[in-house]
C-alpha positions in Angstrom: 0.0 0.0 0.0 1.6 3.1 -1.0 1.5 6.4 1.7 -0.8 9.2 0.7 -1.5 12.2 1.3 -4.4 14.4 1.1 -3.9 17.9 -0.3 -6.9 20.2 0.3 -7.6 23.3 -2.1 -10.5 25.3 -2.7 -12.2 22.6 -0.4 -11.6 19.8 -3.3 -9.5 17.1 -1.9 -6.5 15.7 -3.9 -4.7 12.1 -2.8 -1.0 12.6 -3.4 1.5 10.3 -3.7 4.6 10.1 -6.0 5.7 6.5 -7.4 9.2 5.8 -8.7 8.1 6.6 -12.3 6.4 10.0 -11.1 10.2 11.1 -9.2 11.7 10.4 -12.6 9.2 12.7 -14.5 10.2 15.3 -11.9 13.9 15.1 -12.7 13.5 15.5 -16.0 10.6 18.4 -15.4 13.5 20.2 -13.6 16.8 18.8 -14.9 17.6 17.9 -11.5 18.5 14.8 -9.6 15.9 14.7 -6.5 18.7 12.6 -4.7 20.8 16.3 -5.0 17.7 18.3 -2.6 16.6 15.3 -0.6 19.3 13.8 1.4 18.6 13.8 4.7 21.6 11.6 5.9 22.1 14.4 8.5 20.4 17.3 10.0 22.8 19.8 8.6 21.5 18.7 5.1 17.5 19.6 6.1 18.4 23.5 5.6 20.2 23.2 2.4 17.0 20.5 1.2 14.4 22.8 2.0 16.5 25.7 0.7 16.1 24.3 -2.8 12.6 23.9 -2.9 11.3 26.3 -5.4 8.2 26.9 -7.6 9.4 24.7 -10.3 10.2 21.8 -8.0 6.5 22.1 -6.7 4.9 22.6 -10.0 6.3 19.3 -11.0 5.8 17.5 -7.6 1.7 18.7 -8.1 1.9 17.6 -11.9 3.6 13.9 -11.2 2.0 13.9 -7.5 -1.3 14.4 -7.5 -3.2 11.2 -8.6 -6.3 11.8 -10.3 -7.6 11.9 -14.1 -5.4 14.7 -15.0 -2.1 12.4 -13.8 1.0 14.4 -15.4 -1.0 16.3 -17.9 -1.9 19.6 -15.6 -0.6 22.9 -17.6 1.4 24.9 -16.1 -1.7 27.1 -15.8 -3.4 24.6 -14.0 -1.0 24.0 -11.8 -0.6 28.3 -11.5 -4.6 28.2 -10.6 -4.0 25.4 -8.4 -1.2 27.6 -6.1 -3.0 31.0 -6.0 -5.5 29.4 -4.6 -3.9 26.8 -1.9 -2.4 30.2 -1.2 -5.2 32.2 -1.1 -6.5 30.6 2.3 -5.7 32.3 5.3 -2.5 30.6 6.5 -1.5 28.6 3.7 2.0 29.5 2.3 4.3 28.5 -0.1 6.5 26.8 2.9 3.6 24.4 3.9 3.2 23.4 -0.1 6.9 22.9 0.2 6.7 21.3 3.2 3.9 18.8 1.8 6.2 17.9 -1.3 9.0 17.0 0.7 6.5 14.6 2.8 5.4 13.1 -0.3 8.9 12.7 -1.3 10.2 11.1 2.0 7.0 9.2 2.1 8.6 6.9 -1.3 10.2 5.5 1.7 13.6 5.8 -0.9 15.3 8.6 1.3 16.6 8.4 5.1 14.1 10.4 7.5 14.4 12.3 10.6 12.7 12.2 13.6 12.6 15.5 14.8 13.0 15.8 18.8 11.9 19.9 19.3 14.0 21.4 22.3 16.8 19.4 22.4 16.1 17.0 25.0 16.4 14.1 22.9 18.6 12.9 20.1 17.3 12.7 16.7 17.1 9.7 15.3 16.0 8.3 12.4 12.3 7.5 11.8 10.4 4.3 11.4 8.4 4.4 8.1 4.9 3.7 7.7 2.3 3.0 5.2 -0.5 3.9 6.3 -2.6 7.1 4.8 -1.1 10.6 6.0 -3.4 13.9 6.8 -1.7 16.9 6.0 
């Protein structure tokens, strides 16, 4: 069973997942490898990943990611509509679309992942995977 995600704009809710095939469309959409931004080996590597997650990065990670009818074949208008208006709700921000490609990403279960431990009282360690459905 593969982890999803639901992505909620304009109260129309998307499931979002990427598959192997779907990262490889995104490379090429960018000409970058996605094993260059998400390497989270180490926490000093989470500021530089995040750091290169632009709009053209998320406009492919929608296209490839969200799996519906329209499966890889959103414009780049679509996919423009699609932002304005995730953004256009109060508190929703480019950083939490970001946020929800690089848990879609991590979700592939292909990359190492973090536990975050807020505070410092514990030591981060890495995270146990599952595959059950994510909320946002």
């Amino acid at each position: 069973m593969k982890t999803t995600r639901t992505l909620v704009i304009n109260d129309k809710s998307y499931e979002t997942y990427l598959t192997i095939r779907d990262m490889r469309m995104i490379e090429r959409e960018i000409g970058q490898s996605l094993l260059s931004i998400f390497d989270a080996s180490s926490l000093n590597i989470v500021a530089q990943m995040t750091k290169n997650i632009d709009l053209d990065l998320v406009m492919a990670a929608l296209r490839f990611g969200i799996q519906d009818d329209k499966h890889g074949a959103r414009t780049d208008d679509e996919l423009y509509d699609l932002i304005e208006a995730y953004c256009s709700v109060e508190g929703n921000t480019m950083d939490l679309l970001g946020g929800h490609v690089i848990a879609m990403v991590f979700d592939t279960g292909l990359y190492n992942k973090v536990k975050f431990h807020p505070g410092g009282t514990e030591k981060n360690v890495p995270a146990t995977a599952s595959k059950t459905a994510a909320k946002p």
